[in-house]
C-alpha positions in Angstrom: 1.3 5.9 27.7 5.0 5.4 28.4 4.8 2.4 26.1 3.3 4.1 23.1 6.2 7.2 23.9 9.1 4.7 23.4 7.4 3.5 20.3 6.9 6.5 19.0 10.3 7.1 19.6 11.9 3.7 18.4 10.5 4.1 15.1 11.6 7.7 14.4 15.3 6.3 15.1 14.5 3.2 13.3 13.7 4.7 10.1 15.9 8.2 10.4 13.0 10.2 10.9 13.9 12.1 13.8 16.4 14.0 11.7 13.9 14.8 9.0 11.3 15.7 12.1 13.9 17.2 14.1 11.6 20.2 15.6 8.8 18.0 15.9 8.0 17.2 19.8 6.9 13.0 20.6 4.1 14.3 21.9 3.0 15.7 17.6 2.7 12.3 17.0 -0.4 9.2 17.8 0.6 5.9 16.9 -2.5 4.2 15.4 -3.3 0.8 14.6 -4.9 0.2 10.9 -6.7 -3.3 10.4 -6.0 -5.3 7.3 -8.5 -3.7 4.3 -9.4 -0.6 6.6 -9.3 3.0 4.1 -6.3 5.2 5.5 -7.8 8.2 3.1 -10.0 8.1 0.4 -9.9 9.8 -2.8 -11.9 13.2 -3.1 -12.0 13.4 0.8 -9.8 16.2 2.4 -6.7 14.9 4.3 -5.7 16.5 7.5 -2.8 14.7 8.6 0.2 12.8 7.2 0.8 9.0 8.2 4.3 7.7 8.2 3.7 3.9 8.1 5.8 1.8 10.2 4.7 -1.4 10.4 3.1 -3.4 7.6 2.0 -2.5 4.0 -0.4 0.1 2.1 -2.3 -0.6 -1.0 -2.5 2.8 -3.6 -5.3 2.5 -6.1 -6.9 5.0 -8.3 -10.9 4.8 -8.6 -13.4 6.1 -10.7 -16.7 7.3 -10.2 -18.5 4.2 -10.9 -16.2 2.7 -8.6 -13.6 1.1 -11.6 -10.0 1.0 -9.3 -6.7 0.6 -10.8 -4.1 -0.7 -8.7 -1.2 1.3 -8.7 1.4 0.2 -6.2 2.2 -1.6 -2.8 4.3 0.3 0.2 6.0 -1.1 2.2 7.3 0.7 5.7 8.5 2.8 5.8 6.3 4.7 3.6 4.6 8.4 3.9 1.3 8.8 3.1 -0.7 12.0 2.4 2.7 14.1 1.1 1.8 14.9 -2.2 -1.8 16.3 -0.6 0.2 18.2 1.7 2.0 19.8 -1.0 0.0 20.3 -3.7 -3.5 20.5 -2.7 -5.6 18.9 0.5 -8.0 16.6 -1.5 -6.7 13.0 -1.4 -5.4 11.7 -5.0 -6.0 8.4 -4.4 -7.3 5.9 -2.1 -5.2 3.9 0.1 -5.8 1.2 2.0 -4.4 -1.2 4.9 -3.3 -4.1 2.6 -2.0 -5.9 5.5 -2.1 -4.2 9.0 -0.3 -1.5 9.7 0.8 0.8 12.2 1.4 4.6 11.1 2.6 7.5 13.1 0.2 10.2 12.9 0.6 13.8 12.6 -1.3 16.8 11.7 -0.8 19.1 8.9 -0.9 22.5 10.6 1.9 21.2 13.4 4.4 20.3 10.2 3.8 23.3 8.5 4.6 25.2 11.5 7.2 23.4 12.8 9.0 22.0 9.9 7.6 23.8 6.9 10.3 25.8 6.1 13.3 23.1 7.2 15.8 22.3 4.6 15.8 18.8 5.8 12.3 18.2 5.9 11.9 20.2 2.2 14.4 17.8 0.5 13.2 14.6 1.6 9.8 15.3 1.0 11.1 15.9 -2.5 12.5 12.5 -2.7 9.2 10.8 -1.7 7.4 12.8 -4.1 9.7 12.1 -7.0 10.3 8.3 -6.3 5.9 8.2 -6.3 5.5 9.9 -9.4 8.1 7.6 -10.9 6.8 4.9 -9.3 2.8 6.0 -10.9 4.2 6.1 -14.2 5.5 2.2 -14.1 2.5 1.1 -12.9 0.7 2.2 -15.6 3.5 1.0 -18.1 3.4 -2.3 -16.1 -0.7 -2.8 -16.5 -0.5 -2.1 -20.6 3.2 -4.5 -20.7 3.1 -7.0 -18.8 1.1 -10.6 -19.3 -2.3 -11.0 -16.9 -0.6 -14.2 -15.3 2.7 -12.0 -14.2 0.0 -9.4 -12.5 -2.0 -12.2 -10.8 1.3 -13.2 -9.6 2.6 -10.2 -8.7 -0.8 -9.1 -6.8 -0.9 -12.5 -5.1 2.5 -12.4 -3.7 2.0 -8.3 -2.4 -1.1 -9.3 -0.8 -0.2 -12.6 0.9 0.6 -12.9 4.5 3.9 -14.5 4.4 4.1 -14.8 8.2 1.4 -17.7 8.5 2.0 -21.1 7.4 -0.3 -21.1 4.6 -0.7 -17.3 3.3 -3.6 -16.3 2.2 -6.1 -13.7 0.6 -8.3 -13.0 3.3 -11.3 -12.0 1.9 -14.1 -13.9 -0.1 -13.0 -14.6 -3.6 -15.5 -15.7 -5.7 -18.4 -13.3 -7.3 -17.8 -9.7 -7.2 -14.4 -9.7 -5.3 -12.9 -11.8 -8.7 -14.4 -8.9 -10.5 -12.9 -6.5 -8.3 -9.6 -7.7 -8.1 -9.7 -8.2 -12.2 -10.1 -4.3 -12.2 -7.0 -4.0 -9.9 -4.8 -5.5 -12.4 -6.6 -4.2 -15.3 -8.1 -7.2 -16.9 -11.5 -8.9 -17.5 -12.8 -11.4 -14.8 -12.8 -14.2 -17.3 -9.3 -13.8 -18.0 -8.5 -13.4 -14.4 -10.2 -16.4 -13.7 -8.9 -18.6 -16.4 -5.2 -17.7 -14.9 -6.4 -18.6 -11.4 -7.5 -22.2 -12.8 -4.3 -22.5 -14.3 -2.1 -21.7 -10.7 -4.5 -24.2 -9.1 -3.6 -27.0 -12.1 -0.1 -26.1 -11.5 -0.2 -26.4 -7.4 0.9 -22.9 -7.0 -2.4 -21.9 -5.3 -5.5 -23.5 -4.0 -9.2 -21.7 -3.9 -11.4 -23.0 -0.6 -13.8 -22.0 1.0 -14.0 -18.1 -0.6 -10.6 -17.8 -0.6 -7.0 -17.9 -2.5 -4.7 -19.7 -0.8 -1.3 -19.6 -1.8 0.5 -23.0 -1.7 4.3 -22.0 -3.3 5.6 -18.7 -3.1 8.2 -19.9 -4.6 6.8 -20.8 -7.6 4.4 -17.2 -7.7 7.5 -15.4 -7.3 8.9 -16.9 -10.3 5.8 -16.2 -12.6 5.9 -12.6 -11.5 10.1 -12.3 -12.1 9.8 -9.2 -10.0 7.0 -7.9 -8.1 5.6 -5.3 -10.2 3.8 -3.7 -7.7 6.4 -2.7 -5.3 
């Protein structure tokens, strides 16, 4: 308990969140672990409680009803999510998901709004974070009409891969359905995506084994993608 107190605590005064929390008591906050491709909130649900993420990276996608997503962006911590919800209207937007794992700090709705609701501080910055996402909404859609497949592969490749192992990879199976999945992320057809993913493998930029994408020379992804798009 003392542990996860000094956490809590470490990463309010890491990020400068303290200040914009400043009535907001430790004990307001749980510090939860998310697993790689767990849902944080999905979209249509209700949302409850804000998560300020911490540690790792969250993956914002809009989805349809026959289950058609649209990747929209990557965050990295320190990110906010569930603000515009908390503003606007309670039903989540869109879905987010644990694209690596995460730690968030946890805090309810009704303690902010009584607490902090009405705190300058707290008012502006939650303007900043909404107006930096809605700018950030509107390039990724600009991106997924501009921008070649091959710079999007790249781009999604290098925000998903887990540059802290030796060989980063795509964790999950890669062949079948996921392709076609991830080909909706990026806004393409599975034929296209696969065609580009037999072109990185010619190239030695990545290798497919065993289900999955391994990525060989981030380097080399980094160039194709010039700038990661997604984040």
């Amino acid at each position: 308990m003392i542990r996860t107190e000094k956490e809590i605590s470490s990463y309010l005064d890491k990020f400068g969140l303290g200040q914009i929390f400043s009535k907001l008591h430790q004990d307001d906050f749980s510090l939860v672990h998310i697993p790689k491709g767990d849902i944080l909130c999905l979209k249509g649900e209700e949302m409850k409680y804000m998560y300020l993420i911490v540690e790792g990276k969250a993956k914002i996608y809009a989805a349809t009803l026959d289950d058609k997503r649209l990747i929209l962006r990557f965050q990295k911590a320190p990110e906010i999510i569930g603000d515009i919800e908390f503003i606007e209207d309670p039903v989540v937007h869109h879905t987010v998901e644990a694209g690596t794992d995460c730690k968030a700090l946890k805090v309810s709705y009704e303690v902010i709004r009584r607490k902090v609701g009405d705190d300058p501080a707290f008012l502006a910055y939650m303007l900043r974070v909404v107006t930096r996402k809605l700018r950030g909404k509107t390039d990724a859609v600009t991106f997924n009409l501009l921008y070649p497949v091959e710079v999007r592969v790249a781009s999604y490749l290098l925000s998903i891969a887990n540059s802290h192992e030796d060989k980063p990879f795509f964790h999950d199976g890669t062949f079948g359905s996921s392709l076609s999945d991830i080909a909706d992320m990026i806004g393409t057809s599975y034929r296209h995506l696969n065609r580009v993913l037999k072109k990185l493998c010619m190239d030695g930029i990545i290798d497919r084994s065993g289900g999955k994408l391994f990525v060989k020379d981030m380097n080399a992804l980094a160039r194709i993608a010039e700038h990661n798009i997604y984040e």
